[in-house]
N, C-alpha and C positions, 0 to 999 in steps of 0.2 A: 652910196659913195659913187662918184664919177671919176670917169678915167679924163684925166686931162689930154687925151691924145683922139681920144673917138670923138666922129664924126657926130653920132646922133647928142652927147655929153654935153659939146660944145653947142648944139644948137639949143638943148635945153639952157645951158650956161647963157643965154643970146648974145655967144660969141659968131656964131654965124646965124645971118637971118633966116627964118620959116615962114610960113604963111600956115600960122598956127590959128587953130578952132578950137581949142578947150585946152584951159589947164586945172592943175590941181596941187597939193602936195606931195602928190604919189605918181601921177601920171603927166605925161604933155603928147597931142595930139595937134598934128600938121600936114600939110596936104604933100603928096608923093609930088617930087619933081619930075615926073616921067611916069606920068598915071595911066593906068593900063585899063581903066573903067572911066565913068563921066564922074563916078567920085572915088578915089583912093585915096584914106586919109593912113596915117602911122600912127599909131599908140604906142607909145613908148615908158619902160618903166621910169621910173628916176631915178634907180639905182642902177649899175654898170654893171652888168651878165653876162653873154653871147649865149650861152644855150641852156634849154632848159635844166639839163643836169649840173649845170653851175648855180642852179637858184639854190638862196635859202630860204629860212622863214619870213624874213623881210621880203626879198624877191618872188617866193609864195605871195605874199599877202598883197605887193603890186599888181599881182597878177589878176588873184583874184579882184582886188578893189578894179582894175581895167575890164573884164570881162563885166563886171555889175554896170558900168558908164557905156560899154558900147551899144546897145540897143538903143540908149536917149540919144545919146551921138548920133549916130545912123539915121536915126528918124531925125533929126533935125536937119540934115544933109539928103533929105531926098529920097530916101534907103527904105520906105514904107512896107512896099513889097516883094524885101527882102536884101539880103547882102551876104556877100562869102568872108571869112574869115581864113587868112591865111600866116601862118609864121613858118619862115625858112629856119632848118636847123641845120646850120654847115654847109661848105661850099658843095656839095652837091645836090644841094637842095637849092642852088639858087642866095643863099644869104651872101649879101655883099658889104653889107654893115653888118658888123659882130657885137653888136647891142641889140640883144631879142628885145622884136617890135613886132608887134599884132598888126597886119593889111588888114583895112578894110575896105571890103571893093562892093561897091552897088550904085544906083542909080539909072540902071539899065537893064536889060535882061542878060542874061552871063552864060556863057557857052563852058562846058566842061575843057 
């Protein structure tokens, strides 16, 4: 289910435009607007969560079907040898959209 008020919801709904690289029925993945690598793409579930203690079984199983696609993802954007996986959990971690979405950053070499 989507929340009709989030930002990432609406851009699956393509009420606001992305510059999306993969979709699915489970997942939608698009490029970061302010990309902190040569490639940062968002993985996003399709159901409406913000952190991982809000998932359920469905939200489980987004997850998991997301973590099985990103490897082929990645390698198709560049990502050969190697990429970071990043998810913000709450505002001190950095999450500024409250729809848990997987960074994925590579295409460069990546400093800690």
């Amino acid at each position: 289910m989507l929340d009709k008020e989030c930002l990432f919801c609406k851009i699956i709904e393509g009420k606001i435009p992305s510059a999306k690289v993969y979709e699915d029925q489970k997942m939608y993945v698009f490029n970061d607007i302010a990309p902190k690598a040569k490639v940062h793409l968002l993985a996003v579930p399709k159901t409406h969560f913000a952190l991982l203690s809000e998932a359920d079984g469905e939200g489980f199983s987004m997850l998991s079907h997301i973590f099985e696609k990103i490897p082929q993802i990645a390698a198709e954007y560049g990502c050969e040898k190697g990429y970071r996986l990043v998810i913000n959990q709450g505002e001190d971690a950095g999450q500024t959209v409250h729809h848990l979405h997987v960074h994925i950053l590579g295409g460069q070499p990546l400093d800690w």
